[in-house]
C-alpha positions as CSV (number, residue, x, y, z in Angstrom):
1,X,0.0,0.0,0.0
2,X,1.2,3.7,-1.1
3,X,1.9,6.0,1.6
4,X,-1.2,8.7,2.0
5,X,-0.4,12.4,0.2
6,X,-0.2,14.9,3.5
7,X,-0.7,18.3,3.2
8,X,0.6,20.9,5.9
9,X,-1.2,24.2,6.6
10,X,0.6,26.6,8.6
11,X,4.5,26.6,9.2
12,X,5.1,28.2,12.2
13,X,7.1,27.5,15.1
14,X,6.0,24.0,15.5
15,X,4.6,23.3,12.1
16,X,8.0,23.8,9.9
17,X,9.6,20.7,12.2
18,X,6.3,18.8,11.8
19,X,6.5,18.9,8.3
20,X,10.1,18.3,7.9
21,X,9.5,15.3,9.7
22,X,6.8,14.0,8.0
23,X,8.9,14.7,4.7
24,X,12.0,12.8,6.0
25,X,9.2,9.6,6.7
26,X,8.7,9.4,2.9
27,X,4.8,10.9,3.4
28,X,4.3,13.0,-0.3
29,X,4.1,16.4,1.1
30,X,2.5,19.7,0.1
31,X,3.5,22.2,2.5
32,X,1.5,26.2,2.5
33,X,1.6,29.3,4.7
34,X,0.4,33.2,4.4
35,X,4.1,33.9,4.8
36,X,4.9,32.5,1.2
37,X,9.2,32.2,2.6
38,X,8.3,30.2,5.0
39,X,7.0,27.7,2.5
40,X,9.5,28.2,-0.2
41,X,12.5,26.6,2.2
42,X,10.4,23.2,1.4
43,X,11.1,24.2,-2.3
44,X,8.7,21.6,-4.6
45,X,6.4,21.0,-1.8
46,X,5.3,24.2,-1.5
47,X,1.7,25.6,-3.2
48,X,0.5,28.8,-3.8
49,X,-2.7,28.7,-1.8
50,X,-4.6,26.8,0.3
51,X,-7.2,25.4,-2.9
52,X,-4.1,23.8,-4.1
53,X,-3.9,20.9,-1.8
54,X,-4.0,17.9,-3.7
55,X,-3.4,15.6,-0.4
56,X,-5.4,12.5,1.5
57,X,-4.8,14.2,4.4
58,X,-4.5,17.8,6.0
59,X,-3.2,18.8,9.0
60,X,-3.6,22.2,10.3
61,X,-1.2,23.6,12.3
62,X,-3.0,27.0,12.5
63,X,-3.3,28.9,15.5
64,X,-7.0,28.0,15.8
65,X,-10.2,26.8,13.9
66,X,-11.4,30.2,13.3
67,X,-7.7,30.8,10.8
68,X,-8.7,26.9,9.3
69,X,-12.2,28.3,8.5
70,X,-10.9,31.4,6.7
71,X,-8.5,29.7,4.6
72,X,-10.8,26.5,3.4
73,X,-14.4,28.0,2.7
74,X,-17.1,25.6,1.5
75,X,-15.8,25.8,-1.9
76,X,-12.0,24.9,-1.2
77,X,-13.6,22.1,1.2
78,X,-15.4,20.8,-2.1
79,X,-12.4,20.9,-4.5
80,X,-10.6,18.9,-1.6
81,X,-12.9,16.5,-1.5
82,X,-13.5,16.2,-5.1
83,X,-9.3,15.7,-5.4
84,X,-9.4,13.1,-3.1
85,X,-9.2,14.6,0.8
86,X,-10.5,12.4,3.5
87,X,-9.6,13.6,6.5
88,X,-8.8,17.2,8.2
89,X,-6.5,17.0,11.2
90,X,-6.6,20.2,13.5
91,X,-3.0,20.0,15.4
92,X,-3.6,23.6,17.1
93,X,-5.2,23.7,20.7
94,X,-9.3,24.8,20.1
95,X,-12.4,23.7,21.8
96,X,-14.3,21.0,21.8
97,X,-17.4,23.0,20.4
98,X,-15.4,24.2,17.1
99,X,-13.9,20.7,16.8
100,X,-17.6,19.5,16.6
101,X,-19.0,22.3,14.4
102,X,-16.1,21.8,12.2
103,X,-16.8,18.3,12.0
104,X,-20.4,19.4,10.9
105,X,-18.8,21.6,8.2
106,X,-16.8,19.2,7.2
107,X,-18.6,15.9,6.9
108,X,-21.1,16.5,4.2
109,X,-18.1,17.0,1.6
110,X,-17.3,12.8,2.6
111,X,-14.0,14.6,4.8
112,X,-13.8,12.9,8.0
113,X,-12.3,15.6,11.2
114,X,-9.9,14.9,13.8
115,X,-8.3,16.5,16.8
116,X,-4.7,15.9,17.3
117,X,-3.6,18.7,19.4
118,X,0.1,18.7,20.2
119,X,2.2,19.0,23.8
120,X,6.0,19.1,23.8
121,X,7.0,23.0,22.4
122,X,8.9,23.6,19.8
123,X,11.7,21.8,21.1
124,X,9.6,18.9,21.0
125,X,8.5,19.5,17.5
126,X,11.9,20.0,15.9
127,X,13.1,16.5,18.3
128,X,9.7,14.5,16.4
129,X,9.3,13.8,20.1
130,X,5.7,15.1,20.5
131,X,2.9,14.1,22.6
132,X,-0.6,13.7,20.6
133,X,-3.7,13.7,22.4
134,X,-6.1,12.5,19.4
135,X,-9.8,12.6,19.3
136,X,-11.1,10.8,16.3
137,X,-13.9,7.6,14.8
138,X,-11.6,4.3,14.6
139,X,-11.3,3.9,10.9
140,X,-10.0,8.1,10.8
141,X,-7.5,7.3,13.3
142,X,-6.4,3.6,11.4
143,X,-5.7,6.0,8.5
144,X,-4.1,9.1,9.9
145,X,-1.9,7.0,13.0
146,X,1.3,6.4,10.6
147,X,1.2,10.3,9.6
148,X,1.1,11.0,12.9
149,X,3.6,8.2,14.3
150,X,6.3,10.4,12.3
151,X,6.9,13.6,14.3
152,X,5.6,12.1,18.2
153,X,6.6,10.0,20.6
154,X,3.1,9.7,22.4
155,X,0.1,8.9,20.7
156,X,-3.2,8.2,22.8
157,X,-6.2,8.1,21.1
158,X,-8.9,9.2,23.7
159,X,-12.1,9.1,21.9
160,X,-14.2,10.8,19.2
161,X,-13.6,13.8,18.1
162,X,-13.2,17.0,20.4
163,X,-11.8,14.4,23.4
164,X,-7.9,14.8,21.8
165,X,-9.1,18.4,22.4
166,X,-10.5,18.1,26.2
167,X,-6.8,16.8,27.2
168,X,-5.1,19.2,25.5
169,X,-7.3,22.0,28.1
170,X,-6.1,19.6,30.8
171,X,-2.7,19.7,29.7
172,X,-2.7,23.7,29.6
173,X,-4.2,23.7,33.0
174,X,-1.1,22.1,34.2
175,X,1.5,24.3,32.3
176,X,-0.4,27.2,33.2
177,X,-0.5,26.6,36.7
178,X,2.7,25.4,37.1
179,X,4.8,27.6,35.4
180,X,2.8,30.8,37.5
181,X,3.9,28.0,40.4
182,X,7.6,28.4,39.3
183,X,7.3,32.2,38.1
184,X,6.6,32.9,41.6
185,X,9.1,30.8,43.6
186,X,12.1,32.9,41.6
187,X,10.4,36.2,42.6
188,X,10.1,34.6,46.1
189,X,13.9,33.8,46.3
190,X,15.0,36.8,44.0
191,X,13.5,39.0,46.8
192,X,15.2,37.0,49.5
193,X,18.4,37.6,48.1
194,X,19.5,33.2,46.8
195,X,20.4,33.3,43.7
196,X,18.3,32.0,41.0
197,X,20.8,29.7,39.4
198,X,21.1,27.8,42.6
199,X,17.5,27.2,43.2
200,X,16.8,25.8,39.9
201,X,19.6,23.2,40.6
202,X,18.0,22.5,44.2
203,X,14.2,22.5,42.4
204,X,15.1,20.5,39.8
205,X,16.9,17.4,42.2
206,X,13.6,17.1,44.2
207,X,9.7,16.8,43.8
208,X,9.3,20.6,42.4
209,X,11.2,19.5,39.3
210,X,8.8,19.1,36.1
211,X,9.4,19.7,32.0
212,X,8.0,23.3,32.7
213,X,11.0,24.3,35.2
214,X,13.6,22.6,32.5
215,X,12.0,24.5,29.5
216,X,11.5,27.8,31.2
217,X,13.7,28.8,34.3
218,X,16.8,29.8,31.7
219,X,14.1,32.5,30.2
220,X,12.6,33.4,33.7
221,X,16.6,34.0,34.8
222,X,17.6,35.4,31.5
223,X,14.3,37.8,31.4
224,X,14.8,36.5,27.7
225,X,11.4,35.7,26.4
226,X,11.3,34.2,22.8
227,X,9.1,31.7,21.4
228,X,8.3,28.6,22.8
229,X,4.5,29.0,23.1
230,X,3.2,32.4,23.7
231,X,1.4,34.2,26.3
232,X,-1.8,35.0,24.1
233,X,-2.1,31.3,23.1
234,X,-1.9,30.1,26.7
235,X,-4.4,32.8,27.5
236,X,-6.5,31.4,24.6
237,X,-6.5,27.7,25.8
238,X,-7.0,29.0,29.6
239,X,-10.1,30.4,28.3
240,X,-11.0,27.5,26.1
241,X,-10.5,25.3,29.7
242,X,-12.5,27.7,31.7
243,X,-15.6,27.8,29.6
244,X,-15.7,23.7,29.7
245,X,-15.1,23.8,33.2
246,X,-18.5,26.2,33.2
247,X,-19.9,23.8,31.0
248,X,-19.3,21.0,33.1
249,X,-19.6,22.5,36.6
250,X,-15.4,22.2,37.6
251,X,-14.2,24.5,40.0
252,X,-11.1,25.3,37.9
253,X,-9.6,27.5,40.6
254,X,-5.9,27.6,39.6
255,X,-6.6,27.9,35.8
256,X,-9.0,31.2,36.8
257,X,-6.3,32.6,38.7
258,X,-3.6,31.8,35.8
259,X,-5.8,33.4,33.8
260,X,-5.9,36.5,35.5
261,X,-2.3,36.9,35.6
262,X,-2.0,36.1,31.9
263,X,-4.8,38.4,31.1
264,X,-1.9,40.8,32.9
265,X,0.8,39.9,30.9
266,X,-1.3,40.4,27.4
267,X,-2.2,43.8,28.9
268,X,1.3,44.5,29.2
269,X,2.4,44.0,25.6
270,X,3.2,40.5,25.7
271,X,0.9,38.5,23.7
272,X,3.1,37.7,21.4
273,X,6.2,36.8,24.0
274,X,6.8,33.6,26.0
275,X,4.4,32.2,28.4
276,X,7.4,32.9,30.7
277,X,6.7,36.2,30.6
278,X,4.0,35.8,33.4
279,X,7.2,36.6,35.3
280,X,6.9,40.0,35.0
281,X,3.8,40.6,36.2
282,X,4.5,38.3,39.0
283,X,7.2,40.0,39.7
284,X,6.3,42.9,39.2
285,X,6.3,45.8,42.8
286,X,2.9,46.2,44.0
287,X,1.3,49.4,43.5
């Protein structure tokens, strides 16, 4: 049996490595982004726009549903269907609700939707060492598994669609929460006069150590915020978590909180910098 076509929308942070990888498996690739560059370092695999995707299977590594819809109206959805697309794989943290209604938007055109959303950073994207949290019907996941296989470490399929989805909230939960957790502890000791250096050494040999502290104490000590994943994204998947937690009656205590303080750190001007950021408004002098 061939090896499906795979088409990658979006070649961000995260989705240049994905693709790379999925090239270097021996998938057929098509690679676009709105920043045509970015798409021209894949030289031959690149397409002009979006309604050129000739591919069994698209995975969009957009920042959200709402930049899928805009790119793949009804009409694009049709001439991907009528070239041969079966399934849509939405790598990008949403909600379960646009998952579903994408589903919807999706299904009459015979294209089957899945939610693969991705945990690991970039590092973990340009190492193919992701973890997938996949929501998806059994015969979509039979077919889009080996795709995925390529650029992740972890697969667990959870469910139908929009459950790949309700882990990935869980997941942000965490990461939010800890990495206020750890935010605060170097303002704590910074204040106190021990040196940062030494307590991420101490933090790291005991129960407080996590991947968070690894990935982001060097930027919380350096003050050196680039990408990883950025403050207005976790703000945008806190959100996401919060209005399931509504949905669903969850306290969701820690999450509000985090949410507060990276409401702050948007406010400031740092939407587009490091989660890590949150640092400086936890650190920040009160009024």
């Amino acid at each position: 049996m061939s090896a499906p076509s795979v088409a990658v929308l979006g070649l961000g942070p995260m989705g240049a490595p994905v693709a790379a990888h999925i090239a270097g498996a021996g998938f057929p690739l098509q690679v676009w982004n709105r920043t045509r560059a970015k798409a021209k370092a894949f030289g031959d695999k690149a397409i002009a726009t979006p309604a050129d995707v000739r591919a069994e299977i698209v995975l969009s590594v957009l920042p959200d549903v709402d930049q899928f819809d805009e790119i793949a109206p009804g009409p694009v959805v049709r001439a991907w269907a009528a070239h041969g697309t079966r399934y849509v794989v939405v790598l990008s943290t949403t909600s379960r609700d646009k998952i579903h209604a994408l589903a919807g938007r999706l299904g009459p055109s015979g294209i089957a939707v899945a939610d693969a959303p991705m945990s690991g950073g970039d590092a973990g994207a340009r190492a193919g060492e992701l973890s997938l949290m996949v929501g998806a019907g059994p015969e979509t996941y039979a077919a889009i598994e080996p795709v995925l296989r390529s650029f992740s470490a972890v697969i667990e399929h959870l469910g139908p669609p929009g459950a790949g989805t309700v882990a990935k909230l869980c997941n942000q939960v965490v990461v939010a929460s800890t990495l206020v957790g750890v935010a605060e502890a170097f303002d704590l000791a910074r204040r106190a006069g021990i040196p940062g250096a030494q307590l991420a050494r101490v933090l790291r040999a005991g129960l407080a150590s996590s991947a968070v502290l690894d990935a982001k104490a060097p930027k919380i000590l350096g003050r050196e915020y680039s990408l990883g994943g950025s403050s207005g994204n976790q703000l945008k998947d806190l959100r996401y978590a919060i209005a399931l937690a509504d949905e669903l009656g969850a306290r969701l205590s820690q999450a509000r909180q985090a949410g507060a303080l990276f409401t702050e750190t948007v406010h400031c001007g740092l939407a587009d910098a490091d989660h890590s950021a949150v640092y400086e408004v936890v650190s920040a002098d009160e009024p």
